[in-house]
C-alpha positions as CSV (number, residue, x, y, z in Angstrom):
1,X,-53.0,81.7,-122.9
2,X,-49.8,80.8,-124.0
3,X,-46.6,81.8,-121.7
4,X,-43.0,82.2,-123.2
5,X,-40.5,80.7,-121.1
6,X,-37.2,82.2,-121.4
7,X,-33.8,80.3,-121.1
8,X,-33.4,82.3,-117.8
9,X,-36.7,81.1,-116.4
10,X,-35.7,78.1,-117.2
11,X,-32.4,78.4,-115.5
12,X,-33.9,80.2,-112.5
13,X,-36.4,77.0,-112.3
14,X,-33.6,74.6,-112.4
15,X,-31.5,76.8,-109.9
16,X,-34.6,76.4,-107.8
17,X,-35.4,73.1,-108.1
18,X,-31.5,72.3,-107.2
19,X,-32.1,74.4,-104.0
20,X,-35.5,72.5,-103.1
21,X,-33.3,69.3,-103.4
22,X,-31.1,70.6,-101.7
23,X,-33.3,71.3,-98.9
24,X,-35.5,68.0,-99.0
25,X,-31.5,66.5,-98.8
26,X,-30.8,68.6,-96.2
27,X,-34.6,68.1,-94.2
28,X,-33.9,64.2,-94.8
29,X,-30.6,64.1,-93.4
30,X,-31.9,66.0,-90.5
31,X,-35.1,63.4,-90.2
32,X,-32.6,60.2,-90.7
33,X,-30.5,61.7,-87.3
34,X,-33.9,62.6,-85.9
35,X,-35.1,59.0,-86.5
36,X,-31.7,57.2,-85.6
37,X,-31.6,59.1,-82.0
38,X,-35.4,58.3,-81.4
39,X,-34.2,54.8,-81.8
40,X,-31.4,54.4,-80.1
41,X,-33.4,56.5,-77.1
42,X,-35.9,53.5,-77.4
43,X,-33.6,50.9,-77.1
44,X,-31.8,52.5,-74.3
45,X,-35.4,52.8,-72.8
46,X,-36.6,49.7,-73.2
47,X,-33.5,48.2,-71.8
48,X,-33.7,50.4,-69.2
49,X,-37.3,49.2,-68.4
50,X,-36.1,45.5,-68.8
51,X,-33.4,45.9,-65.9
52,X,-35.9,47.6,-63.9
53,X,-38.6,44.8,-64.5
54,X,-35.9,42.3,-63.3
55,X,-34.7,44.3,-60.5
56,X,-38.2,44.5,-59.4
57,X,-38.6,40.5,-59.5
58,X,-35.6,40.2,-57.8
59,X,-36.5,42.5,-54.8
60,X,-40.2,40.9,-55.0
61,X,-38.7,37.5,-54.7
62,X,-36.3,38.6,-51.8
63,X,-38.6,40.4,-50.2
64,X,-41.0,37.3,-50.5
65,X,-38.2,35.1,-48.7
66,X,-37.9,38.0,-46.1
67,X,-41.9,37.6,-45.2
68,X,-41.4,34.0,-44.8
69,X,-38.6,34.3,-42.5
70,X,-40.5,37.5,-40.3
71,X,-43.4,35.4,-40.2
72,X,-41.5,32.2,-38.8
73,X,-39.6,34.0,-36.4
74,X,-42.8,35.6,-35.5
75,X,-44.4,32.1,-35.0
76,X,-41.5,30.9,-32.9
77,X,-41.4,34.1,-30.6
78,X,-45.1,33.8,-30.1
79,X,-44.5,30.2,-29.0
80,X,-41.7,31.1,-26.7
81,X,-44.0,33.8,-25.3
82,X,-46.9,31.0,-24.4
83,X,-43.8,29.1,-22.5
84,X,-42.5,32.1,-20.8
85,X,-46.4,32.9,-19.7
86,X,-46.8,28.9,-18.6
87,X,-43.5,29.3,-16.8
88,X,-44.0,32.3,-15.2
89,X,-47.5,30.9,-14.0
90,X,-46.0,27.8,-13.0
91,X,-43.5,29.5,-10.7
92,X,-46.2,32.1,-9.6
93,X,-48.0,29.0,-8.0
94,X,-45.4,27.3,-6.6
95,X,-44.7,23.3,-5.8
96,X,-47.8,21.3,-5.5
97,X,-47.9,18.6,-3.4
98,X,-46.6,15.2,-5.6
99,X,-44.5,17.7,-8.1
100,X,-41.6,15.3,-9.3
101,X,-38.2,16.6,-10.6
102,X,-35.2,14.5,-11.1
103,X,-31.3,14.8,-10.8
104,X,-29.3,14.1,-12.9
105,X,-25.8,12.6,-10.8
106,X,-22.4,11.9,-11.6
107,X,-20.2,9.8,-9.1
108,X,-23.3,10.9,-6.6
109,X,-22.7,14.7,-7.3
110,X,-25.6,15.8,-8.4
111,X,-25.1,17.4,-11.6
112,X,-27.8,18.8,-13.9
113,X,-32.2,18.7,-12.3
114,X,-34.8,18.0,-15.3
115,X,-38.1,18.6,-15.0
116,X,-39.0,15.1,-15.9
117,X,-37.0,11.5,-16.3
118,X,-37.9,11.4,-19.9
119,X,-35.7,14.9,-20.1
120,X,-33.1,13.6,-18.2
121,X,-32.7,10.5,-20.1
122,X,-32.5,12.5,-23.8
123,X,-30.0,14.4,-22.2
124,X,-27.5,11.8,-20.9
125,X,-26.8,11.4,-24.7
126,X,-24.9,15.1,-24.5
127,X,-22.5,13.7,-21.8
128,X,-21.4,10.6,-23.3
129,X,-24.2,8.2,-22.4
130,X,-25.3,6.4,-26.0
131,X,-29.3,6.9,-26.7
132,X,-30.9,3.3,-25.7
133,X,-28.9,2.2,-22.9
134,X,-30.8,0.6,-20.2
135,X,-30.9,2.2,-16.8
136,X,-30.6,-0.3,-14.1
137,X,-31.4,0.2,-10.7
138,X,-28.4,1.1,-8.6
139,X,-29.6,-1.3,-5.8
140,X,-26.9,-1.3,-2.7
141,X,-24.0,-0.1,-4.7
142,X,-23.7,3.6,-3.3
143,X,-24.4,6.9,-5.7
144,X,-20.7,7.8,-6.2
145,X,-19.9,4.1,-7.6
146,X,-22.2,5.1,-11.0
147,X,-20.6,7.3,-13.3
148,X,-24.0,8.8,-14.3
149,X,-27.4,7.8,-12.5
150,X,-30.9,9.8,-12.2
151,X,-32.3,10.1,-8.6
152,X,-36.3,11.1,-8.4
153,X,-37.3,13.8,-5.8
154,X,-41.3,14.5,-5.0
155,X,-42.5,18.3,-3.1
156,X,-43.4,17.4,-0.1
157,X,-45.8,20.3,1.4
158,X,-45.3,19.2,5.0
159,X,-41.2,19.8,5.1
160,X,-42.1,22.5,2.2
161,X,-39.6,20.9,-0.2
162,X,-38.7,17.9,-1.8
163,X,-37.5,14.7,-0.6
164,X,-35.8,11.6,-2.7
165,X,-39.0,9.4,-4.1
166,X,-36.9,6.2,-3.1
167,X,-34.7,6.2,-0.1
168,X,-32.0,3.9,0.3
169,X,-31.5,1.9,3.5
170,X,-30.1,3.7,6.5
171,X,-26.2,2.4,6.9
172,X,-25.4,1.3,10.4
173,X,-23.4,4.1,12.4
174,X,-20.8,2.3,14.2
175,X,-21.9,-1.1,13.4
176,X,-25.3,-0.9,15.6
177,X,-28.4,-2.2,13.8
């Protein structure tokens, strides 16, 4: 079979060749802005998903911190509870016979009452007395001569409260012996 082809087939075919080209221009510009807006969508994604991966360590790490601080103030409020309990039990049962507390004087006023001399003695340091110093015994010189000095007081069950561990001679009234 041969097929004549005319000048204006020819020029049709060309006209539509220039029109596919046109087109396949037209579909690649259209793919080229397709492709350059899925691009820069997946960069602003992927930074997106960066910061949020950072923001998530961030809060992780603070929230980390936070559990470490709720569980040590848990651990000291359950330690002051146990003291508040031995307290409260303590004073529910009242002296015993041979309890000890100590006073804490200045010039003979008595001034702050410690549970125990060691007590007293670590807190002398808050009112000017340097850690270490010796305590002597105040022997004859009377309370109010010492600037500070730590008198010991024992329950006493028969006079239901306590009396001074060491009492210091009786003065003479009046000068009788």
């Amino acid at each position: 079979m041969i097929r004549i082809v005319t000048a204006g087939r020819i020029a049709r075919l060309e006209q539509d060749a220039d029109q596919a080209r046109g087109r396949a221009r037209d579909v690649q510009a259209q793919a080229d802005a397709a492709w350059g807006r899925h691009v820069r969508e997946l960069y602003a994604v992927t930074d997106r998903a960066e910061r949020s991966e950072a923001a998530t360590s961030e809060v992780g790490a603070i929230l980390a911190l936070a559990m470490e601080e709720l569980s040590a103030a848990q651990q000291e409020l359950l330690l002051k509870d146990i003291e508040i309990r031995r307290l409260r039990e303590e004073l529910q049962r009242g002296p015993v016979e041979g309890d000890t507390l100590t006073v804490l004087m200045h010039y003979g006023a008595p001034h702050t009452i410690y549970a125990s001399r060691e007590d007293a003695y670590a807190d002398t340091a808050t009112h000017g007395v340097p850690v270490g110093t010796p305590w002597v015994p105040a022997g004859e010189r009377p309370a109010s001569a010492s600037m500070w000095c730590i008198a010991a007081f024992i329950y006493d069950a028969s006079c239901n409260g306590f009396r001074r561990a060491f009492t210091p001679a009786p003065e003479p009234v009046g000068g009788a012996a």
